[in-house]
N, CA, C and O atoms as a Maestro MAE file, in Angstrom:
{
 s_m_m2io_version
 :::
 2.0.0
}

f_m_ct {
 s_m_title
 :::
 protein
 m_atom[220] {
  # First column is atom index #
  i_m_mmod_type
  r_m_x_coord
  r_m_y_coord
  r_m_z_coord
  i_m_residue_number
  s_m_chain_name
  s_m_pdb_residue_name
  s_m_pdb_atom_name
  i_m_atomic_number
  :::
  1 25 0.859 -1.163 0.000 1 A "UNK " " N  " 7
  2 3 0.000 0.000 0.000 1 A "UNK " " CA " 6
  3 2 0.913 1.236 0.000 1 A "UNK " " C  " 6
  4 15 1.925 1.125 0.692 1 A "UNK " " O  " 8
  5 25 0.750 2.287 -0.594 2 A "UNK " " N  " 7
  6 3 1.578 3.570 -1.063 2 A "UNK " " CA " 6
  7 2 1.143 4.425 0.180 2 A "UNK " " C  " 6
  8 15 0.039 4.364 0.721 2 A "UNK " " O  " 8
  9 25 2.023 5.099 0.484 3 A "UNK " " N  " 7
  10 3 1.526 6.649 0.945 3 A "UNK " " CA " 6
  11 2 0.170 6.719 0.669 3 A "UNK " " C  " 6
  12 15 -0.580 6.370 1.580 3 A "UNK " " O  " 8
  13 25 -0.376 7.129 -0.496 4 A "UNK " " N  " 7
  14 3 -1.145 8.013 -1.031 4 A "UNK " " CA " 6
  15 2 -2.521 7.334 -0.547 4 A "UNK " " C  " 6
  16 15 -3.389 8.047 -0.043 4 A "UNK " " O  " 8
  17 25 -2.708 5.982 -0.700 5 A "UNK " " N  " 7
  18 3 -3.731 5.180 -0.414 5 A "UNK " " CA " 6
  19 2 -3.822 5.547 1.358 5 A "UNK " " C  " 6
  20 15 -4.747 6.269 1.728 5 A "UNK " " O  " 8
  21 25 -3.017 5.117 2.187 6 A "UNK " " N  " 7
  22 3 -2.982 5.433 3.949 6 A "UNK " " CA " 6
  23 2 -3.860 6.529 4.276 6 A "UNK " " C  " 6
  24 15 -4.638 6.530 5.230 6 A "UNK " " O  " 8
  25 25 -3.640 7.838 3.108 7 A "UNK " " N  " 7
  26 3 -3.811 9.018 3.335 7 A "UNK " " CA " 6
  27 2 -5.042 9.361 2.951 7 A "UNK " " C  " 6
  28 15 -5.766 10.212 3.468 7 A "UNK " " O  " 8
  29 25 -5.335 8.444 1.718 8 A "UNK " " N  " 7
  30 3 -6.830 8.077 1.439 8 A "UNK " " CA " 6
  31 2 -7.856 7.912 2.483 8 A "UNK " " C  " 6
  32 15 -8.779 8.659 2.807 8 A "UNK " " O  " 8
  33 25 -7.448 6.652 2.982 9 A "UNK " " N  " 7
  34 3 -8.238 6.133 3.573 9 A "UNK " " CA " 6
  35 2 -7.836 6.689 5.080 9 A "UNK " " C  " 6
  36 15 -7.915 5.467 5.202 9 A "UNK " " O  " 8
  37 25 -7.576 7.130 6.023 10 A "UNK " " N  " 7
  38 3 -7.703 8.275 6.898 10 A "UNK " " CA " 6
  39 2 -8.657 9.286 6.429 10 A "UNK " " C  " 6
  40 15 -9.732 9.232 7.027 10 A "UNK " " O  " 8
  41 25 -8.582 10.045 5.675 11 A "UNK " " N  " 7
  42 3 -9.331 10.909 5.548 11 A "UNK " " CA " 6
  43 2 -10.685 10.265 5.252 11 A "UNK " " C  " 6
  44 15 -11.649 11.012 5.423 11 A "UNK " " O  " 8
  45 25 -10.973 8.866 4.791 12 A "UNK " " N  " 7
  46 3 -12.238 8.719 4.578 12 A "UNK " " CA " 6
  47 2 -12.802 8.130 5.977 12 A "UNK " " C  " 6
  48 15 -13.968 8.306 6.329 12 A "UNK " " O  " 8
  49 25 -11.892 7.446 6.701 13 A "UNK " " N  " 7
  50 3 -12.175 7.346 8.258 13 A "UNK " " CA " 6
  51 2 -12.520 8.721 8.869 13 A "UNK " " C  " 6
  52 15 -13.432 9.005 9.645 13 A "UNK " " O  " 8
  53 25 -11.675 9.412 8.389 14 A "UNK " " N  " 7
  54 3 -12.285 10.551 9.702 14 A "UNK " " CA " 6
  55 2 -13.607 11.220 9.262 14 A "UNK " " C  " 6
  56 15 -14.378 11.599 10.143 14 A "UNK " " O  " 8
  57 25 -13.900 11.379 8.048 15 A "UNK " " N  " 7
  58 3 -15.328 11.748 7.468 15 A "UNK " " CA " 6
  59 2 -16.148 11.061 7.861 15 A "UNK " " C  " 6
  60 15 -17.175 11.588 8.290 15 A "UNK " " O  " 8
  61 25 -16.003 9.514 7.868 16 A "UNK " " N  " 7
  62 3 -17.211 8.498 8.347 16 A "UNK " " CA " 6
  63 2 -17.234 8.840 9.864 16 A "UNK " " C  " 6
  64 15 -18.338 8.986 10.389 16 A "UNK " " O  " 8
  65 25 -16.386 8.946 10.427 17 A "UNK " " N  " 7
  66 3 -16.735 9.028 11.923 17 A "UNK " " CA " 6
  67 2 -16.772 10.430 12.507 17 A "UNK " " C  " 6
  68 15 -16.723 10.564 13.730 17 A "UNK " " O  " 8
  69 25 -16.854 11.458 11.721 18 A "UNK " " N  " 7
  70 3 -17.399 12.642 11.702 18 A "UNK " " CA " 6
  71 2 -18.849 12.579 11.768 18 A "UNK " " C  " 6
  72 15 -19.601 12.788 12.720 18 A "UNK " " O  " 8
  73 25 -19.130 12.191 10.359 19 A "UNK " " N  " 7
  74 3 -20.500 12.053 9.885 19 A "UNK " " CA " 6
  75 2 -22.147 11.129 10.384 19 A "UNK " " C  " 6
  76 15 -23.357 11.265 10.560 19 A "UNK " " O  " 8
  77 25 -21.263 10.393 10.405 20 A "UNK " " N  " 7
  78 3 -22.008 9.123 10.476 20 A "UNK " " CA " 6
  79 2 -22.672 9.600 12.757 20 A "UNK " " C  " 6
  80 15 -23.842 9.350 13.045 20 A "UNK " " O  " 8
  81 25 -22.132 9.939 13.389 21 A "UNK " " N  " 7
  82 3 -22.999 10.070 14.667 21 A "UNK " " CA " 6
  83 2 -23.835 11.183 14.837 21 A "UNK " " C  " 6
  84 15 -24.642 11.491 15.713 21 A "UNK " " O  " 8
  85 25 -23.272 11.983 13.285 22 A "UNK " " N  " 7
  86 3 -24.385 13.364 13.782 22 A "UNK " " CA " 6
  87 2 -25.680 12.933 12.848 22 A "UNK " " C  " 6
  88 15 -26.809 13.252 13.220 22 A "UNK " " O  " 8
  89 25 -25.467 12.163 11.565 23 A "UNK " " N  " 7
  90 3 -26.616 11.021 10.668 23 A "UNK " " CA " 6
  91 2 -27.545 10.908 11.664 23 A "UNK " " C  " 6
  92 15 -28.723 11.265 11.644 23 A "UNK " " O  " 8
  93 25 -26.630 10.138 12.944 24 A "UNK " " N  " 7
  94 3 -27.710 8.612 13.337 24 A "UNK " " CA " 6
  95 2 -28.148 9.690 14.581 24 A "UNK " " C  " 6
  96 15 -29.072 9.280 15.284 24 A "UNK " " O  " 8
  97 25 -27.708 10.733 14.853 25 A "UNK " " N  " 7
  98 3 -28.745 11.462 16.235 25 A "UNK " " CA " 6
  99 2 -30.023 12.471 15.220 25 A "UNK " " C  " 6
  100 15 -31.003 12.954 15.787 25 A "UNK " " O  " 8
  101 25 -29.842 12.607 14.066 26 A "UNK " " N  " 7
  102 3 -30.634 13.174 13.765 26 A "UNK " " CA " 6
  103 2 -31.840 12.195 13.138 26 A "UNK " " C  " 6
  104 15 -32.945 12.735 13.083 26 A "UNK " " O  " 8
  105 25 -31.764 11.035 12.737 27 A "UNK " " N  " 7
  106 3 -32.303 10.099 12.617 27 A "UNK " " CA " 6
  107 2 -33.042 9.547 13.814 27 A "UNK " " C  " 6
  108 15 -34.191 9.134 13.658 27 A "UNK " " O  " 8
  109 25 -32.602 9.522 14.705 28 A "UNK " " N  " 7
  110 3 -33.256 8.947 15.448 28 A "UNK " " CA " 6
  111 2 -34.142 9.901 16.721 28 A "UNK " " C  " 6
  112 15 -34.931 9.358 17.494 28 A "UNK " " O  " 8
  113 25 -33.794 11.551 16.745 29 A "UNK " " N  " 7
  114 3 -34.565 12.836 17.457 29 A "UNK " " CA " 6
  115 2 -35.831 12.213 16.111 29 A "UNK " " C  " 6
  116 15 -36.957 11.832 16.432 29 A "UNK " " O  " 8
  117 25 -35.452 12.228 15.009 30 A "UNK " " N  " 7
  118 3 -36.496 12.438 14.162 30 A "UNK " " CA " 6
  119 2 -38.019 11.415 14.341 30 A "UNK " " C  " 6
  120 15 -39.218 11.645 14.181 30 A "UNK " " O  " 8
  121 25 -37.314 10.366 14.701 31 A "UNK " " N  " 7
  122 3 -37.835 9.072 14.866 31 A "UNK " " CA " 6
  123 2 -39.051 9.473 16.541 31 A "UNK " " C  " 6
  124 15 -40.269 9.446 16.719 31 A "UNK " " O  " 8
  125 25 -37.757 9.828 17.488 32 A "UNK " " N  " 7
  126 3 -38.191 9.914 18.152 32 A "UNK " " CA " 6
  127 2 -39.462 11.030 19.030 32 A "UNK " " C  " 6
  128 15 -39.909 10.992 20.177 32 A "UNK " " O  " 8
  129 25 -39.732 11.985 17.827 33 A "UNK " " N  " 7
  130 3 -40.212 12.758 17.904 33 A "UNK " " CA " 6
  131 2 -41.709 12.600 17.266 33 A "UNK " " C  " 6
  132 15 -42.742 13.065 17.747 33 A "UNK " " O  " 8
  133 25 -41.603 11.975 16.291 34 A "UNK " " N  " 7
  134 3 -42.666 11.172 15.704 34 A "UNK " " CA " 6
  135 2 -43.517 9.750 16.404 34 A "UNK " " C  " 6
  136 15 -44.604 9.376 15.966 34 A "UNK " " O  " 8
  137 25 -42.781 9.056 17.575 35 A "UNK " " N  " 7
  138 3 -43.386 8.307 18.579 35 A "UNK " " CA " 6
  139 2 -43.927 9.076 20.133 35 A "UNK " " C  " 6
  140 15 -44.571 8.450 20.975 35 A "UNK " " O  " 8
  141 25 -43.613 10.187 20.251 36 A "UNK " " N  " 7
  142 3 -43.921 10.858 21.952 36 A "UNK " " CA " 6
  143 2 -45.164 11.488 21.124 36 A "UNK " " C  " 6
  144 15 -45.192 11.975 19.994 36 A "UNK " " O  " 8
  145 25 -46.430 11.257 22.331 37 A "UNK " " N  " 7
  146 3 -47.103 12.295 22.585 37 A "UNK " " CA " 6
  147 2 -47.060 13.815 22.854 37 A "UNK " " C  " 6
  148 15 -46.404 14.467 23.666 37 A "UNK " " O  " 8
  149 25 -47.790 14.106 22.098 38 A "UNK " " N  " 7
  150 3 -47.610 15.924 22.396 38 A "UNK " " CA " 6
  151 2 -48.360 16.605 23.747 38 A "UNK " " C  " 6
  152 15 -49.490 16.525 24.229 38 A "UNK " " O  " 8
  153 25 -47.181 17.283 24.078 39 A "UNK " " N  " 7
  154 3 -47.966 17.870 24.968 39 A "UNK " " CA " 6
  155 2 -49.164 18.785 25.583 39 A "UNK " " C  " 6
  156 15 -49.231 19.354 26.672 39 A "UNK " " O  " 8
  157 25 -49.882 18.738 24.740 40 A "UNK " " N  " 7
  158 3 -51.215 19.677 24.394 40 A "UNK " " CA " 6
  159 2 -51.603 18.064 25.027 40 A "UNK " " C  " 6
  160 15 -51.358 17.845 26.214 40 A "UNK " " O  " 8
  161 25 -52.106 17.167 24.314 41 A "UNK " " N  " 7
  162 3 -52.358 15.577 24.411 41 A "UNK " " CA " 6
  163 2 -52.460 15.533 25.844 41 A "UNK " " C  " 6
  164 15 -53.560 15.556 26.396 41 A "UNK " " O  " 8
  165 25 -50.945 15.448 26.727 42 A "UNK " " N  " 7
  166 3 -51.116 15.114 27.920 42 A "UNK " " CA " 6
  167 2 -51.483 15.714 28.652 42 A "UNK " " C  " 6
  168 15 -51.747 15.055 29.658 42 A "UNK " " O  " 8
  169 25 -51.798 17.314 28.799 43 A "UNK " " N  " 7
  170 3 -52.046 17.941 29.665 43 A "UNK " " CA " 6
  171 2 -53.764 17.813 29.806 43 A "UNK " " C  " 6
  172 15 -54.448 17.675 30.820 43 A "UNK " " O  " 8
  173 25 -54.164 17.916 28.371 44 A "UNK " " N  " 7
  174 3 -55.809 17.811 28.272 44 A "UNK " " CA " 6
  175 2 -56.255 16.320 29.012 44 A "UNK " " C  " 6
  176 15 -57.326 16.246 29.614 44 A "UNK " " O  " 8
  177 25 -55.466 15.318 28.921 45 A "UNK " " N  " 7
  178 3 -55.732 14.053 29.017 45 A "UNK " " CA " 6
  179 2 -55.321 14.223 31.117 45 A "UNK " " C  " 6
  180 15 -55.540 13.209 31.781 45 A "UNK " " O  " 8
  181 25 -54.949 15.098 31.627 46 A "UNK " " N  " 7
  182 3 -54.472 15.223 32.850 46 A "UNK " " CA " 6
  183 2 -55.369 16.196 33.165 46 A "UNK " " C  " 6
  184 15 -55.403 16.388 34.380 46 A "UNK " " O  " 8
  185 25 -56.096 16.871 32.547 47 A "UNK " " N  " 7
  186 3 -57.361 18.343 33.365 47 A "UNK " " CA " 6
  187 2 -58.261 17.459 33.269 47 A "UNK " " C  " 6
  188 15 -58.907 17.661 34.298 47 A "UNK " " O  " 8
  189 25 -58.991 16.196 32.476 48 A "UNK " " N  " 7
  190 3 -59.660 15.859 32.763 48 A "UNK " " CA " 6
  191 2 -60.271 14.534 33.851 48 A "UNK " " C  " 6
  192 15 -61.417 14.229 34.178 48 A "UNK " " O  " 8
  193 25 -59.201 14.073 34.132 49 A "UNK " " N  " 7
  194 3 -59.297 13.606 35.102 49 A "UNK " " CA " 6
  195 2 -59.130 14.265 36.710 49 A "UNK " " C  " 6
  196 15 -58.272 15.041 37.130 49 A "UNK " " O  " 8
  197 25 -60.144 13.716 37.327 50 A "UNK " " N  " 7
  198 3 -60.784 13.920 38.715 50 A "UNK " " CA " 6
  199 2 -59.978 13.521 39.612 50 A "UNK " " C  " 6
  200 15 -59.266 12.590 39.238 50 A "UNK " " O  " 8
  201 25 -59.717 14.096 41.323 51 A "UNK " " N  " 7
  202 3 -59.115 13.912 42.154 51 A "UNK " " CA " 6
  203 2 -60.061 13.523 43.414 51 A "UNK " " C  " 6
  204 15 -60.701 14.379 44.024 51 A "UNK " " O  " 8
  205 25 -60.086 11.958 43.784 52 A "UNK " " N  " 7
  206 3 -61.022 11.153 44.599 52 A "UNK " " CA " 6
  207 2 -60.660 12.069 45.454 52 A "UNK " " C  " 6
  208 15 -59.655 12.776 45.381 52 A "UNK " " O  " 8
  209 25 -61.884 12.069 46.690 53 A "UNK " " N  " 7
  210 3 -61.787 12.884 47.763 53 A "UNK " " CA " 6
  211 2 -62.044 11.849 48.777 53 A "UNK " " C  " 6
  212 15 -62.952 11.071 48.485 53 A "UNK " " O  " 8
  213 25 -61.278 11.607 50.232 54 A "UNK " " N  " 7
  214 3 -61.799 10.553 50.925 54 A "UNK " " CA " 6
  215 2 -61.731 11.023 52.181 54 A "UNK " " C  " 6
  216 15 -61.317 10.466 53.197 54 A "UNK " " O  " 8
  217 25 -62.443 12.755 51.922 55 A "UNK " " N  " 7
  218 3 -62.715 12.690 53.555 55 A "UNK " " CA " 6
  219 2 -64.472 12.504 53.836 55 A "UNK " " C  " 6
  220 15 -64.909 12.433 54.984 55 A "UNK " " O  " 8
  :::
 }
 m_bond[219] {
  # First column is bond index #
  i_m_from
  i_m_to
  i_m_order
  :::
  1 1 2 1
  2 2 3 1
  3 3 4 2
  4 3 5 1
  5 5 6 1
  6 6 7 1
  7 7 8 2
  8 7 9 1
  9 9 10 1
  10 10 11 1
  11 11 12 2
  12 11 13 1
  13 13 14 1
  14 14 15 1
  15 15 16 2
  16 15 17 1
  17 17 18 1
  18 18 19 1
  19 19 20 2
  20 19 21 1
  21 21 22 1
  22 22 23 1
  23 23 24 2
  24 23 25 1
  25 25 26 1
  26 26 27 1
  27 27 28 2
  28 27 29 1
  29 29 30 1
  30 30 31 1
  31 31 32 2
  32 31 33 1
  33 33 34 1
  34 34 35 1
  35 35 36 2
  36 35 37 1
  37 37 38 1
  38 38 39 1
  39 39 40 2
  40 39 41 1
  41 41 42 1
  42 42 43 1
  43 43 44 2
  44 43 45 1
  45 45 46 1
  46 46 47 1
  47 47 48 2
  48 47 49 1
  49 49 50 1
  50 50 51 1
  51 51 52 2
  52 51 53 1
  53 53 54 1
  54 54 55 1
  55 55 56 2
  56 55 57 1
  57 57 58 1
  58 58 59 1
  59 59 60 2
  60 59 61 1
  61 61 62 1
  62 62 63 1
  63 63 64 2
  64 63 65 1
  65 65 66 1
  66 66 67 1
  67 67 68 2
  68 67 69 1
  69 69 70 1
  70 70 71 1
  71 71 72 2
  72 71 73 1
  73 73 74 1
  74 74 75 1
  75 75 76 2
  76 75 77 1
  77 77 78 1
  78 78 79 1
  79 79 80 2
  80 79 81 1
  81 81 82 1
  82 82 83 1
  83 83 84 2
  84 83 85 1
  85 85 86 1
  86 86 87 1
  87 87 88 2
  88 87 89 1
  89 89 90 1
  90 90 91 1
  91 91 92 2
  92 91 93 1
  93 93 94 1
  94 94 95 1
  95 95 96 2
  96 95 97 1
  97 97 98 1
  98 98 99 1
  99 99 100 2
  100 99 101 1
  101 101 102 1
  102 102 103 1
  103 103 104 2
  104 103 105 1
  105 105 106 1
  106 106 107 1
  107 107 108 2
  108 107 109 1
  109 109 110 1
  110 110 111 1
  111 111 112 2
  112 111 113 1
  113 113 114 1
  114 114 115 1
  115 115 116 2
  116 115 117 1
  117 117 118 1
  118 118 119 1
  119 119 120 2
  120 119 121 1
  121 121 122 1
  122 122 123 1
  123 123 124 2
  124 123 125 1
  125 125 126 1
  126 126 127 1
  127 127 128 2
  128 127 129 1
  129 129 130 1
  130 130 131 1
  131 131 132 2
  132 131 133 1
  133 133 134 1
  134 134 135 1
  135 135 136 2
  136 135 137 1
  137 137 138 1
  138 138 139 1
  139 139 140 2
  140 139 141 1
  141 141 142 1
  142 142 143 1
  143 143 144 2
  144 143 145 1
  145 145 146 1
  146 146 147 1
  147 147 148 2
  148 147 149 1
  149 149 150 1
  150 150 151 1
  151 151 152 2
  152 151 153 1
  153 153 154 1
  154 154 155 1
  155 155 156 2
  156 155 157 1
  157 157 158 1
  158 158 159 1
  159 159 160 2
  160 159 161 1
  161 161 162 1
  162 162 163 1
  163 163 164 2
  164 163 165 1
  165 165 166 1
  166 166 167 1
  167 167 168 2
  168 167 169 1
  169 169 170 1
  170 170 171 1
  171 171 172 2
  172 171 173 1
  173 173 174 1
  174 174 175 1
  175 175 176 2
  176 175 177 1
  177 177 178 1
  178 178 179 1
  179 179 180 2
  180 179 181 1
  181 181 182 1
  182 182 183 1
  183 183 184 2
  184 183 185 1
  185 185 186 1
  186 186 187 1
  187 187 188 2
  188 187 189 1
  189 189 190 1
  190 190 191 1
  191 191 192 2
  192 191 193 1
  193 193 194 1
  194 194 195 1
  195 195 196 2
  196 195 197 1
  197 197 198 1
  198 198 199 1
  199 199 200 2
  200 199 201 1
  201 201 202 1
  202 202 203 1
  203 203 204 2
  204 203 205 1
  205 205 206 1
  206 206 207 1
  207 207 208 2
  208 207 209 1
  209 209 210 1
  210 210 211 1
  211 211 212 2
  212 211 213 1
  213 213 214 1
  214 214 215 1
  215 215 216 2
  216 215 217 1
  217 217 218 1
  218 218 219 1
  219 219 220 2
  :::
 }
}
């Protein structure tokens, strides 16, 4: 393997591992943003429920 190839492939390592964790957090906020309930949702779903009284 030459110089030139080493130097290659470093630089394509450091791009992939640049790249590739800011990919997979935006992939997966995305994901995860699309499975949570909204909070309008929970709060309405929390005013309407009642607080037993047991005196």
């Amino acid at each position: 393997m030459s110089l030139i190839d080493g130097i290659l492939l470093t630089l394509l390592n450091t791009v992939a591992c640049l790249a590739l964790p800011k990919l997979l957090s935006v992939i997966l906020s995305a994901k995860n943003q699309n499975t949570a309930p909204s909070a309008s949702a929970l709060t309405l779903q929390d005013s309407n429920s009642e607080m037993p009284s047991f005196s």
